[in-house]
C-alpha positions, 0 to 999 in steps of 0.5 A: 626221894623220886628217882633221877628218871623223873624230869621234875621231882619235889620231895617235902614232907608233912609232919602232922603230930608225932606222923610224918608224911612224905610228899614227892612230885614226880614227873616222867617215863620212868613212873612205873618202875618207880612206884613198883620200888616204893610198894617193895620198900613198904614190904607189904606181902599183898596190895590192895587197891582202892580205885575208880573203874570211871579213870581212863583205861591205859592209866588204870593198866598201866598203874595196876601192872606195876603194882602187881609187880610189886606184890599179888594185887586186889583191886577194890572198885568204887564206882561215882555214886556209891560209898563203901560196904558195911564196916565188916567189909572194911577190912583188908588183909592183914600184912598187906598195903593199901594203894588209893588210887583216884581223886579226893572221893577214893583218898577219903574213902581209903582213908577208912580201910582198916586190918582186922584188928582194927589198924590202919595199914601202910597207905600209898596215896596215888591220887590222879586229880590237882584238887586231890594232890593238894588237899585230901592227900595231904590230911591224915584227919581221917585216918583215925586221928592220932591216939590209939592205932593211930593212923599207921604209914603214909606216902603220898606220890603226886605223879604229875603224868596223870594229870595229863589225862584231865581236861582243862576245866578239871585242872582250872576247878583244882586250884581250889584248895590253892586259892583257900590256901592263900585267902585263908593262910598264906596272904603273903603268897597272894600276888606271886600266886594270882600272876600264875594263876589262868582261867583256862587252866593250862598250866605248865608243869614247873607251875603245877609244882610250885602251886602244890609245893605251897600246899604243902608247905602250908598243911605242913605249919598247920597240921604239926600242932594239930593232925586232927584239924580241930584247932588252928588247921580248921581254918582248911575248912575255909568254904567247905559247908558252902562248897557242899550245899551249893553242889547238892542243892544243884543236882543234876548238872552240879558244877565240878567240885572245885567250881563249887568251892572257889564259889563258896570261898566267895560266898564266904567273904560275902557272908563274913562282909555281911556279919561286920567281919572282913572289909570290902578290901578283903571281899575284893581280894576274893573276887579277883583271886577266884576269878584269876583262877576262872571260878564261877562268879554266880549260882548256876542257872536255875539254882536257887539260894533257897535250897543252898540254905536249906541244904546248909541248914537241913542237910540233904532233907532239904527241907526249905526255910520259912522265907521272913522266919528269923534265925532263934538263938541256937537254931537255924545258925550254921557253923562256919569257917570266917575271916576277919581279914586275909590270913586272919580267921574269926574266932569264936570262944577262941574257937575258928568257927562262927555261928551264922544265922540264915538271915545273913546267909540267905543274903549272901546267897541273893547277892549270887543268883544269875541275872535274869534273862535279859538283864545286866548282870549285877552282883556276882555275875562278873561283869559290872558291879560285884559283891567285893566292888559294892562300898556302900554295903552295910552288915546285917547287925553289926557295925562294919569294921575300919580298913585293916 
């Protein structure tokens, strides 16, 4: 439990497999003295930190004081741009906890530190971004899964004083895994969730809360049955392949992550409308979740959908597609992530991932290209007529499905 220092606290929990994981929001002054109690509780001789020297220099002070209060502290920089050594120096200390603390980057690469023997050590997330407390945080996928070692302790400690030190453009884009909570899980939650939501991003902290406590509650349904996200819980890659391409394709000036996932879940819904799956009421949910949450409604300018295919297809060859060559039968198709309707994924030999071809996904890509200069902007540009408004579409192949 937080202690009654913090102003504002939520204690929940994941249970993903036979590995609970405990969640606490907290919120004031007393943080500090707090997170020093965890770490002694935990009963590790040392820490190590992995964190990220780019996170503003008060907060990484202040946070790495109470640690070393705690117990002797190593810190371990990743710095943007880089991943981690060889596996030889994965290794941390044996008796010793591991603190992440940073956004979704520092998270997973923490994920994979290990003891010497090759177990996972106590792990204290301390994530400092929106888009890291509601989604990476709260996965134990990467820790190793659950058989063998098995991924050890977990305490995950949103401190919602930290995100005090972010713009509010970086707020605004971590209501990604949000909005692909409720489009893809928890339809149920869509009208409460879209009143809160704001394009500028300044949310209160009462709302912060309430948005992770859906988070949390929906990782909690999902990953009881299915810790490793392989099954059911695979529908939290809802938007991911795309979200991924559309960044890399777009370097440098790459939109922040979460602006690239809220437009690849609307991507998505283009391509699932496209493929004969969800109608034009669930594509237009999309739109205007997304757009409540002040996500992108095109491809930057100058990106190009043929490099986003390419990077889907290719990965970071970046090898660019014949432009008339069509898809062959176990080539050239992508996985992915669809919805049939809202909280409905696709299934596929009982399977929520569906092949797809690039004839389907380079459409759906076209239908977010910038207007050109001078234009009107048409499909995906916000104003005027956009993919979810567009009643006439027909799919590429398949016949439209009824109004669900």
């Amino acid at each position: 439990m937080c202690p009654t220092t913090s102003a504002l606290t939520l204690d929940r929990s994941v249970q993903a497999g036979p590995v609970h994981v405990p969640v606490q929001v907290c919120r004031g002054a007393g943080w500090p003295d707090e997170v020093t109690s965890t770490l002694r509780q935990m009963g590790a001789d040392r820490l190590v930190v992995l964190t990220d020297p780019s996170l503003p220099t008060a907060l990484l002070a202040r946070v790495l004081a109470s640690l070393d209060s705690a117990a002797p502290t190593e810190v371990r920089w990743l710095t943007a741009g880089t991943r981690l050594p060889a596996e030889g120096l994965r290794a941390v200390p044996d008796g010793s906890a591991l603190v992440a603390l940073g956004g979704t980057r520092i998270v997973e690469a923490a994920d994979r530190l290990v003891h010497a023997d090759g177990t996972p050590p106590p792990l204290l997330r301390l994530p400092t971004t929106l888009r890291a407390m509601a989604d990476a945080a709260l996965s134990v996928a990467g820790r190793g899964g659950v058989a063998g070692a098995g991924p050890g302790t977990i305490l995950v400690r949103d401190q919602l004083d930290f995100l005090e030190t972010l713009d509010a453009w970086a707020l605004r884009a971590g209501v990604c895994a949000l909005v692909r909570d409720v489009l893809a899980v928890v339809p149920g939650s869509y009208d409460q969730v879209a009143a809160r939501l704001r394009r500028d991003g300044h949310y209160d902290p009462g709302t912060l809360v309430s948005f992770l406590s859906l988070c949390v509650e929906v990782r909690s349904a999902l990953l009881r049955y299915d810790p490793l996200e392989t099954g059911p819980a695979m529908v939290l890659h809802y938007g991911r392949a795309l979200a991924r391409a559309l960044r890399a394709s777009t370097r440098p000036g790459a939109p922040p992550h979460g602006d690239a996932a809220l437009l690849g879940l609307r991507v998505a819904a283009r391509v699932a409308r496209l493929s004969g799956l969800l109608d034009a009421a669930g594509e237009q949910a999309h739109t205007e979740l997304v757009e409540r949450a002040g996500g992108p409604s095109a491809l930057l300018l100058g990106a190009d959908a043929e490099n986003v295919l390419a990077e889907l297809v290719h990965g970071p060859t970046g090898r660019r597609l014949p432009r008339r060559r069509a898809a062959r039968a176990g080539t050239d198709r992508v996985g992915m992530v669809l919805l049939d309707g809202l909280g409905t994924p696709h299934l596929e030999r009982g399977r929520a991932v569906t092949p797809v071809g690039v004839d389907v996904l380079r459409a759906a890509l076209e239908a977010f290209a910038p207007a050109p200069a001078g234009r009107t902007p048409g499909l995906g540009q916000g104003a005027g007529q956009g993919p979810g408004q567009d009643h006439s579409l027909m799919p590429l192949g398949r016949r439209a499905p009824e109004s669900r």
